[in-house]
C-alpha positions in Angstrom: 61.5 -33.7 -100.6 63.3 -32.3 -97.4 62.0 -33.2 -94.3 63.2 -31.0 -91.4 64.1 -33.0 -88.3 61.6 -32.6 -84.8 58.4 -32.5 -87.5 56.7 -35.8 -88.6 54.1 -36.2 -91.2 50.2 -35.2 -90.4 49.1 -38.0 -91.9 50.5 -40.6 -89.8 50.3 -38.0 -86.6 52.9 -37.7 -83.4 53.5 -40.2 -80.8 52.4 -39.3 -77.5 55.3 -38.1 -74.9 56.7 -40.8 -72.1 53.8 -40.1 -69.1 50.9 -38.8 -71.0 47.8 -40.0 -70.5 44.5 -39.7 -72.6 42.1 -37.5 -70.9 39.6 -40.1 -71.1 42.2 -42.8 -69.2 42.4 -40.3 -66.2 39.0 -39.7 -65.7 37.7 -43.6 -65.7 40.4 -44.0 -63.3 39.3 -40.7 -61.4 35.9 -42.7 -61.4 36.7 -46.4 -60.8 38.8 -44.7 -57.3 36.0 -43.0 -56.1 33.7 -46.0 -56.3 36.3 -48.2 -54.7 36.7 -45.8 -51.6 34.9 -47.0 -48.5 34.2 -44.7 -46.2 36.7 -44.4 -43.4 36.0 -45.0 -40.0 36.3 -41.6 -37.6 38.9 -42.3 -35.5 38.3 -42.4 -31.9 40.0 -40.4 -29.4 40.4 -43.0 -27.0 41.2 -45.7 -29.0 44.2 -46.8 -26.9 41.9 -47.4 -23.7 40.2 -49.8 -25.2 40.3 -53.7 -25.1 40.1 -55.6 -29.1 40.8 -59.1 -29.0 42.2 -61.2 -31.8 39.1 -63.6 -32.4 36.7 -60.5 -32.6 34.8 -60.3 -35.8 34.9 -57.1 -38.3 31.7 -55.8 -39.0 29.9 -53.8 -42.0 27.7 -51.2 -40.8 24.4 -50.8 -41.2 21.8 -48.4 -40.3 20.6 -49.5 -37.2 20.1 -47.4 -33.9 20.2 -47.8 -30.6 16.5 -49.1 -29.0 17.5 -48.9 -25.5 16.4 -45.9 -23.0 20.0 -46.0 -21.6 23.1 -48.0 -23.4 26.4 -48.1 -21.2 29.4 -47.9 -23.6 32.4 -50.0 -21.8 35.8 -50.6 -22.5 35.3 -54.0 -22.7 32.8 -56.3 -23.4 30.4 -56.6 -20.6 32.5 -55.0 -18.5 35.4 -52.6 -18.2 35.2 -49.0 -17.6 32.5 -46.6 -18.4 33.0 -44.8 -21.7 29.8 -43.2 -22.2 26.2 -43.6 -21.4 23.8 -43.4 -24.7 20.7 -42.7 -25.2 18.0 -44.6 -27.8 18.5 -43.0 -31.2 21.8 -42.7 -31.3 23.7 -43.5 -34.2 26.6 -45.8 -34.5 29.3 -47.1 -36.3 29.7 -51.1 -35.5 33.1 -52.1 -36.1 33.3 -55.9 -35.0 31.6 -58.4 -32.8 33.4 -60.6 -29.9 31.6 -62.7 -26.9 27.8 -61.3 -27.5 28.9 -57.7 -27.4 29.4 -54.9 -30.3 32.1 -53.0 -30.9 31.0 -49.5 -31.9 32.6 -45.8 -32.8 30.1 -42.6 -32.0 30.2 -39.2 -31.5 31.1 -38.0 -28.2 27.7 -36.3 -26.4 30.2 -34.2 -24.5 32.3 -32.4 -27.9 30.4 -34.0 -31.5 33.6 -33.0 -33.5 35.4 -35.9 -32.2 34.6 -39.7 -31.6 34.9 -42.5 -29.1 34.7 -45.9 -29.1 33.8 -49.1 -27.1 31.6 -51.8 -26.5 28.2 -52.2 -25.8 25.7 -55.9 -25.4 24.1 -56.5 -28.3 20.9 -55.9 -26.9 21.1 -52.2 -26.9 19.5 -52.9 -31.2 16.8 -55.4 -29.7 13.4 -53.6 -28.4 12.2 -55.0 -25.0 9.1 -56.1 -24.1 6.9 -54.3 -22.6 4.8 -55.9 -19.6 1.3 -53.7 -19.2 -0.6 -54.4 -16.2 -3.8 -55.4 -17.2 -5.2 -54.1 -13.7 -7.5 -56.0 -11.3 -9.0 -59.0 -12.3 -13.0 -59.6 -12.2 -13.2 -61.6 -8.7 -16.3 -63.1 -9.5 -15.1 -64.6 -12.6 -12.1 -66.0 -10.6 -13.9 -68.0 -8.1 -14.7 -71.3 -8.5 -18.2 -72.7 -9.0 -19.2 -74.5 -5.7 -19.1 -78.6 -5.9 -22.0 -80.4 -6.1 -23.5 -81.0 -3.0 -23.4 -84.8 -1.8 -27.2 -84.7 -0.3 -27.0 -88.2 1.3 -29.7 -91.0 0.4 -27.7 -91.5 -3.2 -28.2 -87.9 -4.3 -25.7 -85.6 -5.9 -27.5 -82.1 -6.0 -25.8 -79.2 -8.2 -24.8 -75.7 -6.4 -27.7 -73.6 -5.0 -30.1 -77.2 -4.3 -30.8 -78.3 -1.8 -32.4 -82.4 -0.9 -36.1 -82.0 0.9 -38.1 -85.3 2.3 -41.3 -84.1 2.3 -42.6 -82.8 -1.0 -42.2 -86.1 -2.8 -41.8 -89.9 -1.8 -38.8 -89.8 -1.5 -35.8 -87.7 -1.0 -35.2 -85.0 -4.2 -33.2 -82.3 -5.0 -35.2 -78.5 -5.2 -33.4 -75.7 -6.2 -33.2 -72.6 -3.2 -35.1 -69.7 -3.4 -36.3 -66.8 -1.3 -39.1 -65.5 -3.1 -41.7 -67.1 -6.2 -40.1 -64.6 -8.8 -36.7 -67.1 -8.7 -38.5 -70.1 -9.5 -39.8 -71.2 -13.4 -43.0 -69.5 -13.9 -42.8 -67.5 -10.8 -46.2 -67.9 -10.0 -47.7 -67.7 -6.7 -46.7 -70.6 -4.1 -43.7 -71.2 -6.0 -41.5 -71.0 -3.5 -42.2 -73.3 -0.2 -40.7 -74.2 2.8 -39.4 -77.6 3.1 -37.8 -80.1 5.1 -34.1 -81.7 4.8 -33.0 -84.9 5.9 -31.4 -83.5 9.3 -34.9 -81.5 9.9 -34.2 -78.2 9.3 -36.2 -76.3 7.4 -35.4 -74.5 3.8 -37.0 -72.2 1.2 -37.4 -74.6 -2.4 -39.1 -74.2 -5.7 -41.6 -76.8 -6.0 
């Protein structure tokens, strides 16, 4: 049989050319690239008037915004010049982390097509506290209850008694009224004039 040269045999088939790839190769590797890809930082426009620092930390972003009313974006941590002032709600990029203070990339409020960067406390992604007055306080409640009342002859009276010498043998201690409706059973007579120690005279429930 004559075989003619450049032509091979279909049963045993053609070897591929140097360079060719199976379509199935490129796109698993088409896939297994795009998966790899991270997203890229924007870069900032003012990248160069800002302070990094070899110990600072890189971060991975997350989704976190900004809780603070007002967040001032410096060129350095915790101090430096003023960048930008943002407002809670923002979003962020976090890029690293040095001294208590985060490194960040966000739109500019002034032009959104580009970016700027800088640093702002770490406190601008904590919410405060809130303080509410509770208003004025009930004075009555505050005050104190009077102290027992010392009523000579050995007696200790409780607030609002008072010690009288002549409705018993000896000294006791009545409680103060001004009318018979304040005294247990308010009936009539209840409440009587009486005597202290130092003879003056006082209103008393019998």
């Amino acid at each position: 049989m004559l075989l003619l040269p450049g032509l091979c045999l279909a049963v045993m088939g053609c070897p591929k050319k140097g360079g060719e790839a199976d379509a199935g190769e490129v796109e698993a590797a088409v896939v297994e690239a795009v998966v790899d890809a991270a997203p890229a930082v924007p870069a900032a426009k003012n990248a160069n008037d800002v302070a990094r620092f070899p110990g600072e930390t890189a971060l991975a972003d997350d989704d976190l915004k900004l809780v603070d009313a007002f967040t001032t974006v410096r060129t350095g941590p915790k101090q430096g010049g003023t960048v930008a002032t943002l407002r809670a709600g923002t979003d962020v990029v976090k890029m690293a982390e040095y001294q208590g203070a985060f490194l960040i990339t966000f739109a500019d409020p002034k032009d959104p097509n580009t970016h700027l960067m800088g640093w702002i406390d770490k406190g601008a992604f904590v919410q405060d506290v809130l303080i509410v007055d509770a208003g004025p306080r009930d004075a009555a409640k505050d005050v104190a209850p009077p102290p027992p009342v010392d009523a000579g002859f050995g007696l200790v009276c409780p607030p609002n008694n008072a010690v009288v010498v002549n409705l018993a043998p000896t000294p006791v201690c009545k409680t103060k009224c001004k009318e018979d409706k304040e005294c247990p059973g308010a009936a009539a007579g209840s409440c009587v004039a009486a005597q202290t120690p130092d003879n003056k005279v006082v209103k008393v429930c019998r």
